[in-house]
LUMZABA-346021 format. One line per 3 residues: number of its first residue (from 1); for each residue x, y, z of C-alpha. Coordinates in steps of 0.001 Angstrom, whole numbers, plus 500000, padded with zeros to 6 digits. Example, Ala and Ser with C-alpha at 12.3 -4.5 7.8 and 13.67 -1.06 7.14 Angstrom:
1 = 512300/495500/507800  513670/498940/507140
! end
This chain:
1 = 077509/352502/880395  078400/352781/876767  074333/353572/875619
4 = 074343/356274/878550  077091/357972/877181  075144/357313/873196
7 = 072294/358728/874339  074017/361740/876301  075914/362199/872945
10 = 072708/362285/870689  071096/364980/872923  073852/367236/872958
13 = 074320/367082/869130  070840/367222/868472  071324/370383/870390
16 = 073753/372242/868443  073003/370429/864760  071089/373704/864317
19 = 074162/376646/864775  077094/373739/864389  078483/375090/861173
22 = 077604/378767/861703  079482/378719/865749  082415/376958/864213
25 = 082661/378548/860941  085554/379578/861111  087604/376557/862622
28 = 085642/374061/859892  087008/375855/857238  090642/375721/858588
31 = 090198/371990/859258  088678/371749/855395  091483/373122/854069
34 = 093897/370900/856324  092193/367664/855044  092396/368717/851372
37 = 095965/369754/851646  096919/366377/853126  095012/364429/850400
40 = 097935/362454/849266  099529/361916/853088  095912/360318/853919
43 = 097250/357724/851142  094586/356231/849229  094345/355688/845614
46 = 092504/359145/844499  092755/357820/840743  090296/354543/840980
49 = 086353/354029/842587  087132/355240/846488  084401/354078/848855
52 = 083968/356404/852194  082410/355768/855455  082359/359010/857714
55 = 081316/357804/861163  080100/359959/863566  079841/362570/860512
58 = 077836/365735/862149  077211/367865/859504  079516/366757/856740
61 = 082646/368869/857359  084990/365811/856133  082267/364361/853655
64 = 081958/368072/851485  086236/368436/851937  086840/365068/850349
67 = 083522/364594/848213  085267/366539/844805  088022/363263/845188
70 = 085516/359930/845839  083023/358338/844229  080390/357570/847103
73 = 080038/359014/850588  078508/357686/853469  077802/359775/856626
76 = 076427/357533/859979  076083/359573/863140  074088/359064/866238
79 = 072289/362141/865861  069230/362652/863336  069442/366711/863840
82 = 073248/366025/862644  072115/363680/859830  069852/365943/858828
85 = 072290/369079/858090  074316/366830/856182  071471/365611/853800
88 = 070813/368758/853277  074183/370211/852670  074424/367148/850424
91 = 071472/368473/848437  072608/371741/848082  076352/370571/846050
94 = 074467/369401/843669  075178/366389/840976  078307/367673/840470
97 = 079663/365860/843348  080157/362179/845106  077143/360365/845451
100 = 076465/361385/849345  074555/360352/851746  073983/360054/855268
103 = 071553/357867/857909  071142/357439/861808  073321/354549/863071
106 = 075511/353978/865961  078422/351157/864897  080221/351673/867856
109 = 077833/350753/870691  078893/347391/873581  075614/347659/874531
112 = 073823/346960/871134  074355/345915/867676  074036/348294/864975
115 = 070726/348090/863300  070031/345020/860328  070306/347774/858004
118 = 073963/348015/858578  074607/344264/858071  074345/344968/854177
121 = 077121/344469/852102  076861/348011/851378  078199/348881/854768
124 = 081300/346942/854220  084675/347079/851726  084985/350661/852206
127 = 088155/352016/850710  088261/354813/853517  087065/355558/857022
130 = 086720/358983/858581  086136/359439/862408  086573/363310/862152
133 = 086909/364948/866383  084665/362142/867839  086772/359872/869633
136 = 087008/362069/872460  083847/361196/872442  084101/357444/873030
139 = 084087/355264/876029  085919/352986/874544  088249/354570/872187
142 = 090266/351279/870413  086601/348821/870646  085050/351673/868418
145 = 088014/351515/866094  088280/347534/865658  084338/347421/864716
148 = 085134/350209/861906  088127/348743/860949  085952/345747/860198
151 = 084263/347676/857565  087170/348205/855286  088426/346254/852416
154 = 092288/345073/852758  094781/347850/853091  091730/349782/853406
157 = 092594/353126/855135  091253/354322/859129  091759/358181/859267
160 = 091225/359724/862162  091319/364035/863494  090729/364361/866960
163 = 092543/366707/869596  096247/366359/870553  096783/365326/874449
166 = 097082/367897/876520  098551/365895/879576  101676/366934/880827
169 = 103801/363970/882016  102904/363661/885686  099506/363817/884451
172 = 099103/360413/883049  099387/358364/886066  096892/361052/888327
175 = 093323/361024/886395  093955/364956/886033  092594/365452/882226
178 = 094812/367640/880996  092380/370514/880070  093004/374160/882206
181 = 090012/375603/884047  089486/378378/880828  088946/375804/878649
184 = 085966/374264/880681  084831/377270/881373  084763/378189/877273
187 = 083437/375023/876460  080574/374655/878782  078831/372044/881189
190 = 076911/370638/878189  080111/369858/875701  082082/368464/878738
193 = 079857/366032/880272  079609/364433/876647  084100/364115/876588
196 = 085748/361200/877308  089243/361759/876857  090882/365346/876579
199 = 093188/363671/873424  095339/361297/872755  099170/360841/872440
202 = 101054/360115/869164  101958/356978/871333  098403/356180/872270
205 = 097025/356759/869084  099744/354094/867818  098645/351776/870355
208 = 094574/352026/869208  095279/351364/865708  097445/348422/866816
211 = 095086/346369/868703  092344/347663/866292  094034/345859/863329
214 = 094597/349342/861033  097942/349489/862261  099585/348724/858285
217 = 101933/352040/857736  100463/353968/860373  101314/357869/860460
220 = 100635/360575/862281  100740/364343/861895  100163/367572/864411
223 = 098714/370351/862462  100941/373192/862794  098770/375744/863273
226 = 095599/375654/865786  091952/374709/864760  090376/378586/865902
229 = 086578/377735/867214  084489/380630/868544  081518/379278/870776
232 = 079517/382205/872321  081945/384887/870821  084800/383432/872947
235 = 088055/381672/871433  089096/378654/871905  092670/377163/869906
238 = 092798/373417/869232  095644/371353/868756  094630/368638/866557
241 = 096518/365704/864755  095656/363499/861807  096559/359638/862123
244 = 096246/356900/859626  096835/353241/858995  095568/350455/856868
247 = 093841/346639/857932  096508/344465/857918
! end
Protein backbone atom coordinates (compact mmCIF):
# COMPACT_ATOMS: atom_id res chain seq x y z
CA UNK A 1 0.00 0.00 0.00
CA UNK A 2 0.99 3.46 -1.05
CA UNK A 3 0.88 4.94 2.99
CA UNK A 4 3.07 1.73 3.90
CA UNK A 5 5.57 2.60 1.61
CA UNK A 6 5.00 6.82 3.01
CA UNK A 7 5.48 5.84 6.21
CA UNK A 8 8.53 3.37 5.49
CA UNK A 9 9.91 6.44 3.54
CA UNK A 10 9.49 9.00 6.48
CA UNK A 11 11.36 6.66 8.90
CA UNK A 12 14.21 6.07 6.85
CA UNK A 13 14.70 9.82 6.08
CA UNK A 14 14.05 10.83 9.41
CA UNK A 15 16.94 8.52 9.92
CA UNK A 16 19.60 9.98 7.93
CA UNK A 17 18.18 13.90 7.90
CA UNK A 18 20.89 14.18 10.58
CA UNK A 19 24.42 13.06 8.43
CA UNK A 20 22.43 13.46 4.81
CA UNK A 21 24.51 16.34 3.60
CA UNK A 22 27.74 15.49 5.45
CA UNK A 23 27.62 11.30 3.93
CA UNK A 24 26.88 12.70 0.53
CA UNK A 25 28.91 15.73 0.47
CA UNK A 26 30.60 15.14 -2.03
CA UNK A 27 28.02 13.77 -4.69
CA UNK A 28 25.50 16.96 -3.66
CA UNK A 29 27.93 19.23 -4.69
CA UNK A 30 28.53 17.53 -8.12
CA UNK A 31 24.75 17.33 -8.63
CA UNK A 32 24.67 21.34 -7.52
CA UNK A 33 26.87 22.19 -9.95
CA UNK A 34 25.04 19.96 -12.69
CA UNK A 35 21.69 21.77 -12.00
CA UNK A 36 23.25 25.26 -12.19
CA UNK A 37 25.10 24.49 -15.33
CA UNK A 38 21.90 23.31 -17.02
CA UNK A 39 19.93 26.42 -15.90
CA UNK A 40 18.93 27.46 -19.32
CA UNK A 41 18.29 23.57 -20.71
CA UNK A 42 15.74 23.31 -17.59
CA UNK A 43 13.97 26.21 -19.77
CA UNK A 44 12.13 28.55 -17.74
CA UNK A 45 12.04 32.21 -17.91
CA UNK A 46 15.04 33.12 -15.32
CA UNK A 47 14.35 36.95 -16.18
CA UNK A 48 10.56 37.35 -14.66
CA UNK A 49 8.85 36.24 -10.89
CA UNK A 50 9.68 32.16 -11.03
CA UNK A 51 7.55 30.25 -8.53
CA UNK A 52 9.22 26.73 -7.26
CA UNK A 53 7.77 23.75 -5.69
CA UNK A 54 10.55 21.16 -4.62
CA UNK A 55 8.66 18.00 -3.68
CA UNK A 56 10.09 15.51 -1.77
CA UNK A 57 12.95 18.26 -1.05
CA UNK A 58 15.25 16.50 1.83
CA UNK A 59 17.50 18.94 2.79
CA UNK A 60 17.39 21.55 0.08
CA UNK A 61 20.12 20.36 -2.33
CA UNK A 62 17.95 21.67 -5.48
CA UNK A 63 16.21 24.57 -3.42
CA UNK A 64 19.99 26.33 -2.31
CA UNK A 65 21.35 25.39 -6.29
CA UNK A 66 18.49 27.27 -7.88
CA UNK A 67 17.49 29.79 -4.97
CA UNK A 68 20.26 32.75 -6.38
CA UNK A 69 17.77 32.45 -9.87
CA UNK A 70 13.85 32.45 -8.29
CA UNK A 71 11.92 34.48 -6.43
CA UNK A 72 10.13 32.01 -3.89
CA UNK A 73 10.95 28.44 -2.91
CA UNK A 74 8.90 25.91 -1.58
CA UNK A 75 10.29 22.63 -0.12
CA UNK A 76 7.34 19.72 0.86
CA UNK A 77 8.77 16.40 1.96
CA UNK A 78 7.36 13.61 3.98
CA UNK A 79 9.91 13.83 6.49
CA UNK A 80 9.97 16.59 9.38
CA UNK A 81 13.84 15.61 10.28
CA UNK A 82 14.31 16.46 6.35
CA UNK A 83 12.16 19.63 6.62
CA UNK A 84 13.89 20.60 9.32
CA UNK A 85 17.61 20.72 7.74
CA UNK A 86 16.23 22.64 5.06
CA UNK A 87 14.67 25.44 7.30
CA UNK A 88 17.59 25.67 8.73
CA UNK A 89 19.92 25.75 5.82
CA UNK A 90 17.35 28.28 4.62
CA UNK A 91 18.15 30.41 7.66
CA UNK A 92 21.61 30.27 7.40
CA UNK A 93 21.71 32.01 3.34
CA UNK A 94 20.44 34.70 4.67
CA UNK A 95 18.10 37.62 3.00
CA UNK A 96 20.19 37.65 0.29
CA UNK A 97 18.40 34.86 -1.28
CA UNK A 98 14.76 33.49 -2.59
CA UNK A 99 12.21 33.67 -0.15
CA UNK A 100 12.49 29.78 1.06
CA UNK A 101 10.69 27.73 2.80
CA UNK A 102 9.78 24.35 3.53
CA UNK A 103 6.71 22.24 5.49
CA UNK A 104 5.67 18.48 6.06
CA UNK A 105 3.27 17.33 3.29
CA UNK A 106 2.88 14.31 1.25
CA UNK A 107 1.06 15.36 -2.37
CA UNK A 108 1.60 12.19 -3.75
CA UNK A 109 -0.27 9.75 -1.49
CA UNK A 110 -3.62 7.16 -3.18
CA UNK A 111 -4.32 6.54 0.12
CA UNK A 112 -4.97 10.17 1.41
CA UNK A 113 -5.37 13.64 0.36
CA UNK A 114 -2.80 16.08 1.10
CA UNK A 115 -3.60 18.11 4.11
CA UNK A 116 -6.31 21.46 3.75
CA UNK A 117 -3.29 23.42 4.04
CA UNK A 118 -2.21 22.44 0.62
CA UNK A 119 -5.58 23.29 -1.02
CA UNK A 120 -4.44 27.09 -0.87
CA UNK A 121 -3.93 28.90 -3.82
CA UNK A 122 -0.50 29.24 -2.69
CA UNK A 123 0.20 25.65 -3.50
CA UNK A 124 -0.80 26.08 -7.04
CA UNK A 125 0.52 28.17 -10.43
CA UNK A 126 3.97 27.26 -9.75
CA UNK A 127 6.27 28.25 -12.55
CA UNK A 128 8.59 25.15 -11.71
CA UNK A 129 8.53 21.73 -10.11
CA UNK A 130 11.51 19.84 -8.76
CA UNK A 131 11.27 16.07 -7.79
CA UNK A 132 15.13 15.84 -7.22
CA UNK A 133 16.20 11.44 -6.80
CA UNK A 134 12.75 10.55 -5.27
CA UNK A 135 10.86 8.81 -7.76
CA UNK A 136 12.64 5.75 -7.20
CA UNK A 137 11.01 6.20 -4.39
CA UNK A 138 7.40 6.02 -5.58
CA UNK A 139 4.90 3.30 -5.92
CA UNK A 140 3.38 4.83 -8.39
CA UNK A 141 5.81 6.73 -10.39
CA UNK A 142 3.40 8.64 -13.33
CA UNK A 143 0.09 9.08 -10.43
CA UNK A 144 2.74 11.12 -8.35
CA UNK A 145 3.65 13.12 -11.42
CA UNK A 146 -0.04 13.97 -12.75
CA UNK A 147 -1.01 15.34 -9.06
CA UNK A 148 2.25 17.71 -9.30
CA UNK A 149 1.73 18.50 -12.63
CA UNK A 150 -1.59 19.82 -11.39
CA UNK A 151 0.19 22.38 -9.45
CA UNK A 152 1.74 24.26 -12.27
CA UNK A 153 0.58 27.18 -14.20
CA UNK A 154 0.38 26.57 -18.20
CA UNK A 155 3.62 25.66 -19.85
CA UNK A 156 4.66 25.46 -16.38
CA UNK A 157 7.85 23.28 -16.20
CA UNK A 158 8.11 19.34 -14.31
CA UNK A 159 11.91 18.71 -13.77
CA UNK A 160 12.86 15.74 -12.63
CA UNK A 161 16.83 13.93 -11.49
CA UNK A 162 16.53 10.53 -10.58
CA UNK A 163 18.87 7.47 -11.52
CA UNK A 164 19.34 6.17 -15.10
CA UNK A 165 17.95 2.38 -15.60
CA UNK A 166 20.21 0.01 -15.06
CA UNK A 167 18.24 -2.94 -16.77
CA UNK A 168 19.85 -4.63 -19.42
CA UNK A 169 17.39 -5.69 -22.15
CA UNK A 170 16.36 -9.19 -21.10
CA UNK A 171 15.83 -7.62 -17.88
CA UNK A 172 12.65 -5.81 -18.49
CA UNK A 173 10.35 -8.59 -19.08
CA UNK A 174 11.99 -10.86 -15.81
CA UNK A 175 11.33 -8.57 -12.53
CA UNK A 176 15.30 -8.72 -12.13
CA UNK A 177 15.96 -4.88 -10.97
CA UNK A 178 18.78 -4.14 -12.61
CA UNK A 179 21.05 -3.29 -9.59
CA UNK A 180 24.41 -5.88 -9.07
CA UNK A 181 24.78 -7.54 -5.68
CA UNK A 182 27.75 -4.62 -4.68
CA UNK A 183 25.44 -2.12 -4.99
CA UNK A 184 22.94 -3.64 -2.38
CA UNK A 185 25.44 -4.54 -0.45
CA UNK A 186 26.86 -0.59 -0.44
CA UNK A 187 23.61 0.72 -0.06
CA UNK A 188 22.22 -1.23 2.77
CA UNK A 189 18.95 -3.13 3.93
CA UNK A 190 17.53 0.20 5.19
CA UNK A 191 17.92 2.40 1.72
CA UNK A 192 16.67 -0.65 -0.32
CA UNK A 193 13.57 -1.66 1.29
CA UNK A 194 12.47 2.13 0.85
CA UNK A 195 13.31 1.75 -3.56
CA UNK A 196 10.83 1.19 -5.86
CA UNK A 197 12.31 1.20 -9.11
CA UNK A 198 16.19 0.90 -9.76
CA UNK A 199 15.60 3.96 -12.65
CA UNK A 200 13.96 4.66 -15.40
CA UNK A 201 14.53 4.61 -19.23
CA UNK A 202 14.76 7.73 -21.47
CA UNK A 203 11.68 5.85 -23.01
CA UNK A 204 9.89 5.39 -19.73
CA UNK A 205 10.54 8.62 -18.48
CA UNK A 206 8.84 9.88 -21.89
CA UNK A 207 6.00 7.75 -21.26
CA UNK A 208 5.37 9.29 -17.36
CA UNK A 209 5.39 12.75 -18.47
CA UNK A 210 2.96 11.75 -21.25
CA UNK A 211 0.15 10.37 -19.38
CA UNK A 212 1.02 12.90 -16.58
CA UNK A 213 0.13 15.85 -18.90
CA UNK A 214 3.92 17.67 -18.69
CA UNK A 215 4.73 16.08 -21.78
CA UNK A 216 4.96 19.92 -23.86
CA UNK A 217 8.80 19.84 -25.28
CA UNK A 218 9.92 17.17 -23.17
CA UNK A 219 13.86 16.55 -22.95
CA UNK A 220 16.03 14.52 -21.45
CA UNK A 221 19.72 14.47 -20.59
CA UNK A 222 22.33 11.68 -19.00
CA UNK A 223 24.89 13.45 -17.02
CA UNK A 224 28.13 12.56 -18.39
CA UNK A 225 29.96 12.03 -15.59
CA UNK A 226 28.73 9.90 -12.38
CA UNK A 227 27.05 11.40 -9.20
CA UNK A 228 30.21 10.01 -6.58
CA UNK A 229 28.26 9.21 -3.05
CA UNK A 230 30.33 7.79 -0.18
CA UNK A 231 27.98 6.06 2.49
CA UNK A 232 30.07 4.41 5.29
CA UNK A 233 33.45 5.33 3.56
CA UNK A 234 32.49 3.09 0.58
CA UNK A 235 31.83 4.44 -3.12
CA UNK A 236 29.13 4.20 -4.88
CA UNK A 237 28.88 5.97 -8.86
CA UNK A 238 25.41 7.04 -10.02
CA UNK A 239 24.22 7.44 -13.34
CA UNK A 240 21.66 10.03 -13.24
CA UNK A 241 19.57 11.94 -15.96
CA UNK A 242 17.64 15.19 -15.93
CA UNK A 243 14.13 15.22 -17.79
CA UNK A 244 11.77 18.03 -18.39
CA UNK A 245 8.50 19.00 -19.97
CA UNK A 246 5.80 21.55 -19.64
CA UNK A 247 1.56 21.11 -18.91
CA UNK A 248 0.15 21.09 -22.04
Amino acid sequence: MASDLAAQNRAHFNKIASTYDKVLEEGLKSLTEAVQARRDWIGVDWNGPVKVLDYACGTGVISRALAPYVTELIGVDISEEMVAKYNAHADALGSGVAKMAALLGNLTDRDNAPADQFADPRYFNFDLIVVGMALHHMDDPTYALTRLAERLKKRGVLFVIDNQSRRHPHDEDSGHSGYDEDFHKLAGADTMKTVRHEGFTKETANQMFAAAGVGGNFDHALLEEPIVIRPRGMKIELKLFFARGERV
